[in-house]
C-alpha positions as CSV (number, residue, x, y, z in Angstrom):
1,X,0.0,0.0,0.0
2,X,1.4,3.5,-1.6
3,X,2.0,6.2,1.8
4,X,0.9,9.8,1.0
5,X,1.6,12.8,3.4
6,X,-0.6,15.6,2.4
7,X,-1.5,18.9,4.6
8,X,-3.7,16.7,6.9
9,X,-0.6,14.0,7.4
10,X,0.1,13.2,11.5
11,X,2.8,11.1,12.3
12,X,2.5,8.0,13.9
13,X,5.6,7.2,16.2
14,X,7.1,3.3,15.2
15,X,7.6,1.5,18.6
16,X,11.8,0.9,17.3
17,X,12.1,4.6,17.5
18,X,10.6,5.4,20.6
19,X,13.4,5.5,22.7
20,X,15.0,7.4,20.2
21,X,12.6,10.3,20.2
22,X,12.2,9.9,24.2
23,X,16.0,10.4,24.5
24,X,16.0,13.5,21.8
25,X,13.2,15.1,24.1
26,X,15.5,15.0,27.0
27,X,18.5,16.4,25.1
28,X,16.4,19.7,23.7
29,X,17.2,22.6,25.0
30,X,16.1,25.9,25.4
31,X,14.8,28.4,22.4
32,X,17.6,29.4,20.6
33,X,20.4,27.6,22.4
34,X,21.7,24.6,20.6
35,X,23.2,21.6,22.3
36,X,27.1,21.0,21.5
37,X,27.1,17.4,19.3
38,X,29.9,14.9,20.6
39,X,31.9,12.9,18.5
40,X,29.7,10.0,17.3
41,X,25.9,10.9,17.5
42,X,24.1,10.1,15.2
43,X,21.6,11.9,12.7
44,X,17.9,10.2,14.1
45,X,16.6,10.6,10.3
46,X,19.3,8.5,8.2
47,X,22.0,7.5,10.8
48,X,25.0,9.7,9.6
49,X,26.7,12.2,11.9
50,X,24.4,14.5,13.2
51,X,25.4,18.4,13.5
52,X,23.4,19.3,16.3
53,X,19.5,19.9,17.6
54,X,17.7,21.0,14.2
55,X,14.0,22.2,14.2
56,X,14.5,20.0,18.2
57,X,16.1,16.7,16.8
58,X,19.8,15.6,16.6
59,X,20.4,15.5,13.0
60,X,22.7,15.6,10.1
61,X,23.4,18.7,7.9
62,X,21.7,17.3,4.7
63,X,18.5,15.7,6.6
64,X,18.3,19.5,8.2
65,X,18.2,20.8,4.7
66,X,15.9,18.3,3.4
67,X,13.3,19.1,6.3
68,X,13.7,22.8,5.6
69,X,12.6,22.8,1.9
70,X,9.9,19.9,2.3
71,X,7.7,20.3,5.3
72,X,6.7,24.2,4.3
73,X,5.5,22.6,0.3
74,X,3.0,20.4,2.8
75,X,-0.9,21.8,1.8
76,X,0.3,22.5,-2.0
77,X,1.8,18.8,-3.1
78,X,1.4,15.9,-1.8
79,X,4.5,13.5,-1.1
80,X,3.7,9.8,-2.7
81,X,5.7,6.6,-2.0
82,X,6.1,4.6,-4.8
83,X,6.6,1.1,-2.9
84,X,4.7,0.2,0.2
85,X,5.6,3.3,2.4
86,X,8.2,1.7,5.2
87,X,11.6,2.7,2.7
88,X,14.6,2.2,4.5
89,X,15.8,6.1,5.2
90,X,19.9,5.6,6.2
91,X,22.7,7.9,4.6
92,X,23.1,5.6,1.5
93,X,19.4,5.7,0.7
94,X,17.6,8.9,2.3
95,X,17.4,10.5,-1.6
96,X,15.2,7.9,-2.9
97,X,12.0,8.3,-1.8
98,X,11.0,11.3,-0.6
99,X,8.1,10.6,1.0
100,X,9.3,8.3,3.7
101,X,12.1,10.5,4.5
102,X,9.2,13.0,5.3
103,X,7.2,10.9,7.4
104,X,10.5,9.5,9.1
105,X,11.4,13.1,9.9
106,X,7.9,13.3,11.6
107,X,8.2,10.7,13.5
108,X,11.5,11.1,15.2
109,X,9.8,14.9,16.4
110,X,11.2,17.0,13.8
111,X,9.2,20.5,14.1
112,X,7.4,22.2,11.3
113,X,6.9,25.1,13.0
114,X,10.2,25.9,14.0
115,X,11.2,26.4,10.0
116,X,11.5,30.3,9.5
117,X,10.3,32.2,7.0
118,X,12.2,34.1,4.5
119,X,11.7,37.1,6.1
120,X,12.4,35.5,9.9
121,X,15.8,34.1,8.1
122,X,16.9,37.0,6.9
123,X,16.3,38.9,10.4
124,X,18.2,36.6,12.0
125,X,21.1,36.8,9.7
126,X,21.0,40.6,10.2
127,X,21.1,40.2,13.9
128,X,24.0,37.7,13.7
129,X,25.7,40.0,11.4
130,X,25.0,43.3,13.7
131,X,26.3,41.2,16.8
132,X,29.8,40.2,15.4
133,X,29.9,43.9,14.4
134,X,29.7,45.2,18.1
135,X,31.6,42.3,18.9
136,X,34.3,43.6,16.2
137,X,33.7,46.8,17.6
138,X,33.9,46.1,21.3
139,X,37.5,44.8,20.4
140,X,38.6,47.5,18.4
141,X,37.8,50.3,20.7
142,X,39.4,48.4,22.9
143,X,42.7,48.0,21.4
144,X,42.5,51.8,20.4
145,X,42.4,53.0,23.8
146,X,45.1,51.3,24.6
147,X,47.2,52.3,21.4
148,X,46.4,56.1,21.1
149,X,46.8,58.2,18.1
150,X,47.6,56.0,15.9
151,X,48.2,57.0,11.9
152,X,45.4,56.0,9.6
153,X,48.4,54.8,6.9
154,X,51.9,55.3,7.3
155,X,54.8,54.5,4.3
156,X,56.3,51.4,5.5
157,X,56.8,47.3,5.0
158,X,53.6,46.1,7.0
159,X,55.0,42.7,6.6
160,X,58.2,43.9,8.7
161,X,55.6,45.5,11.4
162,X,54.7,43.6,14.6
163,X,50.9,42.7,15.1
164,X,50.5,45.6,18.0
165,X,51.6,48.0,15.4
166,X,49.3,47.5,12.9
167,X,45.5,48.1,15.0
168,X,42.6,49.4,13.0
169,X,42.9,53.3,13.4
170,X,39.2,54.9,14.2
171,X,39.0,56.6,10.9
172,X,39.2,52.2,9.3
173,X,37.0,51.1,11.7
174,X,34.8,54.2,10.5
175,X,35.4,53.1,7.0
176,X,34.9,49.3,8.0
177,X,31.6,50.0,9.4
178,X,30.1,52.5,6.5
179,X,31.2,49.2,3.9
180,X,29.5,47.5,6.4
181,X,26.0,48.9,6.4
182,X,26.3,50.2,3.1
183,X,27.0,47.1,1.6
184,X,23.8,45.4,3.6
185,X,21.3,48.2,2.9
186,X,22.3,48.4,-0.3
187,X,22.8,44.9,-2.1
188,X,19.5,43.1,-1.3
189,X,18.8,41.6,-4.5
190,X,19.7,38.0,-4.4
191,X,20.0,35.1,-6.7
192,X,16.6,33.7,-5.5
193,X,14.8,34.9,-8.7
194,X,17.5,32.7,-10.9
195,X,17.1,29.9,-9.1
196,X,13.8,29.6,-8.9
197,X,12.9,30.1,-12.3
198,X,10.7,27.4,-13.4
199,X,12.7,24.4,-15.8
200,X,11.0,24.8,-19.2
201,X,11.0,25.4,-22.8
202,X,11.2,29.0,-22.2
203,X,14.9,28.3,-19.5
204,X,17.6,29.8,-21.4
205,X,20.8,31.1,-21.0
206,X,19.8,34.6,-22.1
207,X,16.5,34.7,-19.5
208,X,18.8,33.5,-17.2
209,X,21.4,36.2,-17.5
210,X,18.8,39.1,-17.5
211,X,17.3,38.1,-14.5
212,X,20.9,38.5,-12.9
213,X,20.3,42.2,-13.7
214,X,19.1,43.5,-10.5
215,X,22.2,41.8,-8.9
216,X,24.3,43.3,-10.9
217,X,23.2,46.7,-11.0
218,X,22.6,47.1,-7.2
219,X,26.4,46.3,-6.5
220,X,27.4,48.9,-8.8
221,X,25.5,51.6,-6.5
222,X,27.3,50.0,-3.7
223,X,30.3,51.0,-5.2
224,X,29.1,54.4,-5.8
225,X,29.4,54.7,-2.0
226,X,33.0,54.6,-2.2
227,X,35.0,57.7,-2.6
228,X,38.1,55.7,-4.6
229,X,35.4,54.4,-7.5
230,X,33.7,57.7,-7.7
231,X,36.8,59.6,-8.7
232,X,37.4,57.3,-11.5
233,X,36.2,59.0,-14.6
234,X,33.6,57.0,-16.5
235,X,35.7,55.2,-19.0
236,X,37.2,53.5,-16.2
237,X,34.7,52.5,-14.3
238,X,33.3,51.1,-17.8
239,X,36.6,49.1,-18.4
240,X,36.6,47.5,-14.6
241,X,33.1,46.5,-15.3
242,X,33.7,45.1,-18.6
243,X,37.1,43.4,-17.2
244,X,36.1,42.5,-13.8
245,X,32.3,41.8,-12.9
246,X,32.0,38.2,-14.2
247,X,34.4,37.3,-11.8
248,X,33.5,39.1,-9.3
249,X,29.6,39.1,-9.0
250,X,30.7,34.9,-9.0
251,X,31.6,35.7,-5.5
252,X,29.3,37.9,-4.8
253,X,26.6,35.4,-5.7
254,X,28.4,33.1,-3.8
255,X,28.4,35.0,-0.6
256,X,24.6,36.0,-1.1
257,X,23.4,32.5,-1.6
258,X,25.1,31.2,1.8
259,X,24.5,34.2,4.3
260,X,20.8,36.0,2.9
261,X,19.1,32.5,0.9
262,X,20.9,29.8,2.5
263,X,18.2,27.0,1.5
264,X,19.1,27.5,-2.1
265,X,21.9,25.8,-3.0
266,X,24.1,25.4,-6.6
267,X,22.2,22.1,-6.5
268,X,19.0,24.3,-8.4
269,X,17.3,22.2,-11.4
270,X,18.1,25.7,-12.7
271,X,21.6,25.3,-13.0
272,X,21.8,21.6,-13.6
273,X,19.4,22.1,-16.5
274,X,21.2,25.2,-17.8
275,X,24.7,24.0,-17.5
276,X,27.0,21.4,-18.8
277,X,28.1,18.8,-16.0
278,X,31.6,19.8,-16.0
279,X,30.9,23.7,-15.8
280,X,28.1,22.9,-13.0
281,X,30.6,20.9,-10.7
282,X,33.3,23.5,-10.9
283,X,30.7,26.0,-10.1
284,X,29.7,24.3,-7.2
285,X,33.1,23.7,-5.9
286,X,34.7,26.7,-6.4
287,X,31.5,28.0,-4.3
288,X,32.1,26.1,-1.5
289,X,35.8,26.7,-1.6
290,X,34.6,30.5,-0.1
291,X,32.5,28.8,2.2
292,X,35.1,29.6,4.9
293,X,35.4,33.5,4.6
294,X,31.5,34.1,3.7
295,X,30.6,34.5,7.7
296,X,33.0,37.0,8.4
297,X,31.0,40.6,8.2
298,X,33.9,42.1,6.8
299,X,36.5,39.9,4.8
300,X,34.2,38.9,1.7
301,X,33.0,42.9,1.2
302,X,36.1,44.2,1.5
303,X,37.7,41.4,-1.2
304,X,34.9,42.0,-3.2
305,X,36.3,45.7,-3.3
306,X,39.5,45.1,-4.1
307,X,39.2,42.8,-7.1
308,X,36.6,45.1,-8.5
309,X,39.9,47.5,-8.6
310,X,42.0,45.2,-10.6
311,X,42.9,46.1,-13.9
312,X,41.8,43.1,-15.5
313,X,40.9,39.8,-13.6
314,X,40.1,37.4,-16.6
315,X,42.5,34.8,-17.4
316,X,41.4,35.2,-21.2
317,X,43.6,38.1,-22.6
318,X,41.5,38.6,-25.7
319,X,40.3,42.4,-26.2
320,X,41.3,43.5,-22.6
321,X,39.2,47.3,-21.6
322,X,41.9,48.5,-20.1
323,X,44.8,48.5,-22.4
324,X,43.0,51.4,-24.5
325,X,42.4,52.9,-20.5
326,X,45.1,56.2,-20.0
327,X,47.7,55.7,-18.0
328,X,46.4,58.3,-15.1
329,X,43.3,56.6,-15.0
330,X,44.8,53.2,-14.2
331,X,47.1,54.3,-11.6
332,X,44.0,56.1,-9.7
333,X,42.2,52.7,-10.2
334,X,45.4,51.2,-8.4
335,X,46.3,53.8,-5.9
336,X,42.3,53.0,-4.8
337,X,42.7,48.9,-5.2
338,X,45.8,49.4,-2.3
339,X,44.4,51.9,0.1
340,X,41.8,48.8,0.7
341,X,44.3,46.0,0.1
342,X,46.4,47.7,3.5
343,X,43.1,48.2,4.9
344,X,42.1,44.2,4.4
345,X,45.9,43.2,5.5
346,X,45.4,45.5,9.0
347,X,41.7,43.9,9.6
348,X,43.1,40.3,8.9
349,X,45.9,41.0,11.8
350,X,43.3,42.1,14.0
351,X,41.1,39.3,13.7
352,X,44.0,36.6,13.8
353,X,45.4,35.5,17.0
354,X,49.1,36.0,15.3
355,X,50.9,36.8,12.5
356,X,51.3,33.5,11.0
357,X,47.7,32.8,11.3
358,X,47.1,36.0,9.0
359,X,49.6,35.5,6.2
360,X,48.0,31.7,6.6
361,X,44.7,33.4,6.3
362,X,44.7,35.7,3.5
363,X,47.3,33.5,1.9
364,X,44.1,30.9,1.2
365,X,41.7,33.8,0.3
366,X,44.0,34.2,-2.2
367,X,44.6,31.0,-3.8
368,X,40.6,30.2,-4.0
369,X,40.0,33.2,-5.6
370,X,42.9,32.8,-8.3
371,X,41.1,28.6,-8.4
372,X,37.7,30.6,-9.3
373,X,39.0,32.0,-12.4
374,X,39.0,28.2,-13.8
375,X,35.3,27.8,-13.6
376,X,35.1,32.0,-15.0
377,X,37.1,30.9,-18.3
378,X,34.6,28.0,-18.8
379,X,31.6,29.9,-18.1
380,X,32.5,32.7,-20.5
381,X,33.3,30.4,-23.3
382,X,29.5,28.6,-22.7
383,X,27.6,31.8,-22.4
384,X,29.8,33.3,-25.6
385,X,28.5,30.3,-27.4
386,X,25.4,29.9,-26.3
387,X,24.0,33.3,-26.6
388,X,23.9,33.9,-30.0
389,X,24.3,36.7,-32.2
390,X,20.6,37.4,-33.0
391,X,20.0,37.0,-28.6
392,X,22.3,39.5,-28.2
393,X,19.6,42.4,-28.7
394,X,17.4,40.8,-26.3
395,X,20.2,41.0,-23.4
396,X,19.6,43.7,-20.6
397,X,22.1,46.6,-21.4
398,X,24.0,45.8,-18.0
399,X,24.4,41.9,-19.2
400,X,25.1,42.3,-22.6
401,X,28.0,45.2,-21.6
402,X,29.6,42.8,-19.0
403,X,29.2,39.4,-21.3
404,X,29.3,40.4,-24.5
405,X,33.1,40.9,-25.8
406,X,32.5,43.9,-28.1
407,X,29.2,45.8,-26.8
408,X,29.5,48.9,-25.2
């Protein structure tokens, strides 16, 4: 007999798993306070290695994920077993049938109520965010009280200085805190239009790329808040756009998907459907390559800044903007890329407990970053093939500038 959860499903508890849940009630703990996961428990869903109390049961990251999208579609699909409705659910099978997953998730206590809303989510990320920043903050006045009048930049080797020399000034913490806010008032549009689209005839490359718009276009009013980017005369910014934003609103994406939509993942049908296999998985690894850095309130924004100031970030040295860019023009693009490069090298010794820890730190920002520009060469060759010649009228202006080798 087929199993069906609908929007009227209640979960039956098996008598093999009631010790299970009886022992999970007596681990929960209070609202918002999660219990620390030892060595060896177990997710109660599937059996792998649980992560820690999720919507109040011990469970692994991708059964926590799996709940999260599924129990909210209850009421508008319904989940069908295709067998007899008692799948096995274990770490080897738990993609198979849905359904039973479901119900399994159910029955070990998993709580439908405790899944936020978009909305909720993104409040709480906010408040996490604002927290680290008076945390930050906390430290930094601290440290400046006890190192007075200290320069903002001074015209020596920081690599020769020692870590008490180098403290955040109040006029960088100043500037730290207005990239801050600026950057999260400012940069709201997501990727959760893209990758959402609905998998059909009418999915292509080009409606793809134009919904990316929105993205696109609100970062380059973030930059507008800087002082550096505004002084560059318009052909400038024009050739650090046309050189630069595939590779860097990547990252930007990147960052965006795991802080403000974390239940969307690479893993959309969108993308599978859109891109080739090879491009898709080096997509999705070079993505979670970041995944270290994309927490920090203050490391991704400001490295997000910094490669927009390169001259040219492509690995493809076809047609590159800037060599027809005036000399003046690149060395104010450059005299702006190092006032924040210094400014990312004195937060990074602030944050790190020594100095070897921050050459260890930026030194693997680094390399990931240059490992992106892999899956950037692939995906410009795709979209330049893909999109063709008679699409190209039916890009948005932004898109077709940025993609598009000879548009202007």
């Amino acid at each position: 007999m087929n199993q069906i959860i609908g929007s009227d499903y209640q979960p039956i508890m098996a008598k093999e798993e009631d010790k299970k849940i009886q022992m999970n009630e007596i681990f929960r703990t209070r609202p918002g306070r999660k219990r620390k996961t030892k060595e060896g428990d177990k997710c109660l869903v599937c059996g792998d290695s649980a992560i820690g109390l999720n919507f109040g049961v011990q469970t692994c990251s991708p059964c926590k994920a799996f709940f999260r999208r599924n129990a909210v579609k209850l009421g508008t699909i319904e989940f069908q077993c295709r067998d007899d409705g008692d799948c096995p659910v274990t770490s080897d099978t738990r993609r198979q049938c849905n359904c039973c997953r479901l119900a399994k998730c159910f029955r070990v206590g998993m709580d439908r109520k405790a899944i936020r809303t978009d909305d909720q989510r993104r409040e709480r990320l906010i408040l996490i965010e604002s927290n680290r920043q008076k945390r930050l903050e906390h430290n930094i006045v601290n440290k400046s009280l006890a190192i007075p009048n200290k320069p903002l930049i001074r015209p020596i080797n920081l690599l020769l200085q020692s870590k008490e020399d180098v403290y955040l000034s109040a006029d960088s913490y100043h500037l730290l805190t207005n990239i801050f806010h600026g950057y999260n008032k400012i940069c709201t549009s997501t990727p959760k239009e893209q990758l959402t689209m609905p998998v059909n005839e009418s999915l292509t490359v080009r409606a793809f790329l134009n919904a990316s718009s929105s993205i696109y276009i609100s970062f380059i009013s973030f930059l507008q808040l800087l002082p550096e980017f505004r002084s560059i005369p318009i052909d400038g910014k024009f050739s650090l756009v046309k050189s630069n934003f595939k590779h860097v609103l990547f990252k930007h994406c990147a960052y965006l998907i795991q802080t403000v939509t974390p239940d969307l993942h690479q893993d959309s049908p969108v993308c599978i459907h859109l891109f080739p296999k090879e491009l898709y998985e080096s997509f999705c690894e070079r993505s979670f390559a970041l995944t270290p850095f994309v927490h920090d309130p203050i490391l991704m924004k400001l490295s997000l800044i910094i490669l927009t100031f390169s001259t040219y970030l492509s690995v493809s040295y076809e047609c590159q903007p800037t060599t027809h860019t005036k000399a003046n023009i690149i060395k104010t693009i450059l005299h702006a890329q190092n006032i924040y490069v210094e400014l990312l090298w004195r937060y990074i010794l602030t944050r790190c407990s020594n100095f070897q820890k921050s050459v260890h730190l930026i030194t693997s920002l680094i390399s990931r970053v240059l490992h992106s520009q892999i899956s950037q060469s692939m995906a410009e060759d795709f979209i330049r093939t893909s999109v063709v010649q008679q699409q190209e009228q039916e890009l948005a202006p932004i898109i077709k500038s940025i993609w598009i080798p000879d548009a202007r």
